[in-house]
C-alpha positions in Angstrom: 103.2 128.8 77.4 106.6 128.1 78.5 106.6 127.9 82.7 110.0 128.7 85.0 109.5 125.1 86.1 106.9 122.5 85.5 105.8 119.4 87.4 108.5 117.1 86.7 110.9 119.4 87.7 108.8 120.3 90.8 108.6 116.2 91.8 112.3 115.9 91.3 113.4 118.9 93.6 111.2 117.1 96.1 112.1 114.0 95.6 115.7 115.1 96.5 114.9 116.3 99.7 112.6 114.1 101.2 112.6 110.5 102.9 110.8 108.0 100.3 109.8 104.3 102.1 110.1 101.6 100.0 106.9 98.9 100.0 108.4 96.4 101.4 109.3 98.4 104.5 106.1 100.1 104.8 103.8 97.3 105.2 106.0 97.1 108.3 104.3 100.2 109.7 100.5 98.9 109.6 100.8 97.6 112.3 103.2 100.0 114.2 101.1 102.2 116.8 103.5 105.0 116.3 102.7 105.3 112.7 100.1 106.7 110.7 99.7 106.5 106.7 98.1 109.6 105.6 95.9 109.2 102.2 96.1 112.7 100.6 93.9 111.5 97.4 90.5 113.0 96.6 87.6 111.4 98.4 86.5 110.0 95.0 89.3 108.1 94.7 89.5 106.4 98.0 85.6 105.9 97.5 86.6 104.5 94.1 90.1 102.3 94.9 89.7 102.0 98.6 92.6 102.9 100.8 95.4 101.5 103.2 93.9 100.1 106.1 93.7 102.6 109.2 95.1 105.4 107.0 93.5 109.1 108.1 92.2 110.8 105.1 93.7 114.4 104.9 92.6 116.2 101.4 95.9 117.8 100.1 93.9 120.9 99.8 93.4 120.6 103.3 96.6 119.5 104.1 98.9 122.4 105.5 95.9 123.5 107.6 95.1 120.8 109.4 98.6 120.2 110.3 99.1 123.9 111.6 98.9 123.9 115.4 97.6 127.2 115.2 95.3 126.9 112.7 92.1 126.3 113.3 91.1 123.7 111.1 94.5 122.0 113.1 93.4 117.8 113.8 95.4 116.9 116.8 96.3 113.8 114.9 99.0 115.8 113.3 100.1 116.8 117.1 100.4 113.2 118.2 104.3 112.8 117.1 103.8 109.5 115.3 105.7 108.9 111.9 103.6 110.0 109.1 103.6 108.3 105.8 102.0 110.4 103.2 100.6 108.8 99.9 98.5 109.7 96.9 98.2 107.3 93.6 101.3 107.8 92.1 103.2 109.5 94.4 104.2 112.9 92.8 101.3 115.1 94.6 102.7 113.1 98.5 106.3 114.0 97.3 105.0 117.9 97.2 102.8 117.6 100.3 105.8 116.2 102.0 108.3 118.2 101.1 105.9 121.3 102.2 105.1 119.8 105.4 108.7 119.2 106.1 109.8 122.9 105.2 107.1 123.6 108.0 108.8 121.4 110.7 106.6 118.5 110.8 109.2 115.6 112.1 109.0 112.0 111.5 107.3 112.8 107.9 107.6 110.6 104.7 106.0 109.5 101.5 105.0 106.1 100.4 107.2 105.4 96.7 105.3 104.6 94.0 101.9 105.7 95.8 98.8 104.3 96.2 98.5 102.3 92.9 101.9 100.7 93.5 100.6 99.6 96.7 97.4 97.7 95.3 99.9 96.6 92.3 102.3 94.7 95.1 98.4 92.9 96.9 99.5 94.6 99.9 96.1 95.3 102.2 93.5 97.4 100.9 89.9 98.4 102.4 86.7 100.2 101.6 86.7 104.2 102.2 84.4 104.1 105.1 81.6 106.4 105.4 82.7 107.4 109.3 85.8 110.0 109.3 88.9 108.6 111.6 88.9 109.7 114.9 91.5 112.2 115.6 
């Protein structure tokens, strides 16, 4: 089967359009109170590889809902107007999330290059997936 446009191509139309951060300046925003890193990966694998320390866990398949003011699955996190950094392992499903989230006017929105596993690969701060959701 032959698609009208596959993943890669997907990735790269996304990748044109939206704000990557580089490592070594989003370490920088751990500690920035108007910044939030949002972990899009699957519960498994932040039970599995942990996650970025005081990231909010938003499911991608969750994603476009809970960010919707009037939805109402809508978590006022998403209403606070911080910077969000979206991330997944490898950074091709956080380039789509973003992009999408950007076409629906979500300011201040960017995706963490090279993703999750980059991050652990550079020993940047990592923790357990707690058993408690984040407030918000």
């Amino acid at each position: 089967m032959k698609l009208k446009i596959g993943h890669q191509e997907l990735i790269q139309s996304a990748m044109s359009e939206i704000e990557t951060v580089p490592l070594d300046r989003a370490q920088h925003f751990l500690d920035d109170p108007h910044s939030v890193f949002v972990d899009i990966r699957d519960l498994r694998e932040l039970e599995r590889d942990g996650m970025i320390p005081n990231a909010f866990h938003a499911p991608r398949g969750m994603l476009e809902f809970w960010v919707d003011p009037d939805s109402p699955y809508f978590k006022p996190i998403f209403g606070e107007g911080k910077r969000l950094i979206l991330y997944c392992a490898s950074a091709w499903r956080s380039s789509l999330a973003t992009q999408t989230l950007q076409r629906m006017g979500v300011p201040n929105i960017c995706h963490l290059e090279g993703g999750f596993s980059a991050w652990k690969k550079a020993q940047l701060p990592v923790v357990e997936k707690t058993s408690k959701p984040h407030a918000g």
